[in-house]
C-alpha positions in Angstrom: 30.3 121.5 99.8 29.0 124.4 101.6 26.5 126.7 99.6 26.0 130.1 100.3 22.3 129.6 102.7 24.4 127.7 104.7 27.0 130.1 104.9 24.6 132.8 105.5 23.2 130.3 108.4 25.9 129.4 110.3 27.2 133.4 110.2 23.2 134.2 111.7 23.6 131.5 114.2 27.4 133.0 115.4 26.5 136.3 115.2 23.4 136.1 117.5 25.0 133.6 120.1 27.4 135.9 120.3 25.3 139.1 120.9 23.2 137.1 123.2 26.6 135.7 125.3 28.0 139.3 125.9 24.4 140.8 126.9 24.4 137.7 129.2 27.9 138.9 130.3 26.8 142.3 130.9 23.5 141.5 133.0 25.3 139.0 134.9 28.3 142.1 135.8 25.7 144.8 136.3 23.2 142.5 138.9 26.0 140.2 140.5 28.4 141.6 143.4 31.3 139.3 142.8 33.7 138.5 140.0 33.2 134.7 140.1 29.6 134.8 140.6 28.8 136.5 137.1 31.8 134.0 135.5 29.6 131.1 136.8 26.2 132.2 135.9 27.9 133.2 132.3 29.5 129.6 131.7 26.6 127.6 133.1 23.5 129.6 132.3 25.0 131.3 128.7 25.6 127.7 127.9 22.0 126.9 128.1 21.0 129.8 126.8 23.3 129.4 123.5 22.3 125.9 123.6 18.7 126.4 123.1 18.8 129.3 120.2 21.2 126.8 118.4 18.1 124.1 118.7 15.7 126.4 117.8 17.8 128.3 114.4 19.6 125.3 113.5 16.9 122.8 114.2 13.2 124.8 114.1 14.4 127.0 111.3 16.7 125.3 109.5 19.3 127.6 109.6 23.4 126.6 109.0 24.9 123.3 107.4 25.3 120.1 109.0 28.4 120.2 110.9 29.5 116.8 111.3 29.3 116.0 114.6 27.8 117.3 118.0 31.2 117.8 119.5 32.1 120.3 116.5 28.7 121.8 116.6 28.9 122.5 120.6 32.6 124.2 120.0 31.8 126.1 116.8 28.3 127.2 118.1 28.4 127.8 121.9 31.7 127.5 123.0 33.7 130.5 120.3 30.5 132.8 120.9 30.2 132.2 124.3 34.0 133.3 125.1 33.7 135.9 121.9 31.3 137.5 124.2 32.1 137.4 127.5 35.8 138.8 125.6 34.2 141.6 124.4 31.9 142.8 127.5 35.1 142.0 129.8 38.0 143.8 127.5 35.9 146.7 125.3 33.5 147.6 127.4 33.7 149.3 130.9 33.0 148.1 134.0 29.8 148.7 135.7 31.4 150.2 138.5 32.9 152.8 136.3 29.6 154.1 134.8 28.3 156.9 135.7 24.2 157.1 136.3 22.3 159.7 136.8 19.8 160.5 140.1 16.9 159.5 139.7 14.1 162.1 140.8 11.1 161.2 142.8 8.5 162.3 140.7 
């Protein structure tokens, strides 16, 4: 049975991966040129990237419940933030190319 710490764990451990995924997202949009450049760098380096803070909350702190196995742990983890992020920069927020900046002045 799952006690509330764990609870509290796991939610941490979502919650951040998937803040970290859509600013991943959103850097990758802003800095890359094409549409399937920023999808690849997303997929290949947010994996990483969510892969590692799940080692170091789950593993270094101590953070979430044991989930079984690595295959449930990988989709729970990496994979739902990972696409609950890149959903969220891609469908709520705008586009890059629809921002509007302001000049910058030579000081």
């Amino acid at each position: 049975m799952v006690d509330v710490a764990d609870a509290i764990g796991l939610s941490v451990i979502l919650l951040l991966n998937s803040a970290i995924a859509a600013l991943l997202t959103r850097f990758f949009r802003v800095r890359l040129e094409t549409a399937w450049g920023s999808l690849t760098y997303v997929a290949f380096v947010g994996t990483i990237v969510l892969i590692a803070t799940t080692l170091v909350l789950g593993g270094g702190l101590g953070l979430g419940p044991n989930l079984g196995s690595p295959a449930v742990v990988v989709m729970g983890v990496v994979v739902l933030p990972l696409s609950l992020g890149a959903t969220f920069d891609y469908f709520w927020m705008p586009a890059p190319e629809e921002i509007e900046l302001p000049d910058r002045r030579a000081t």
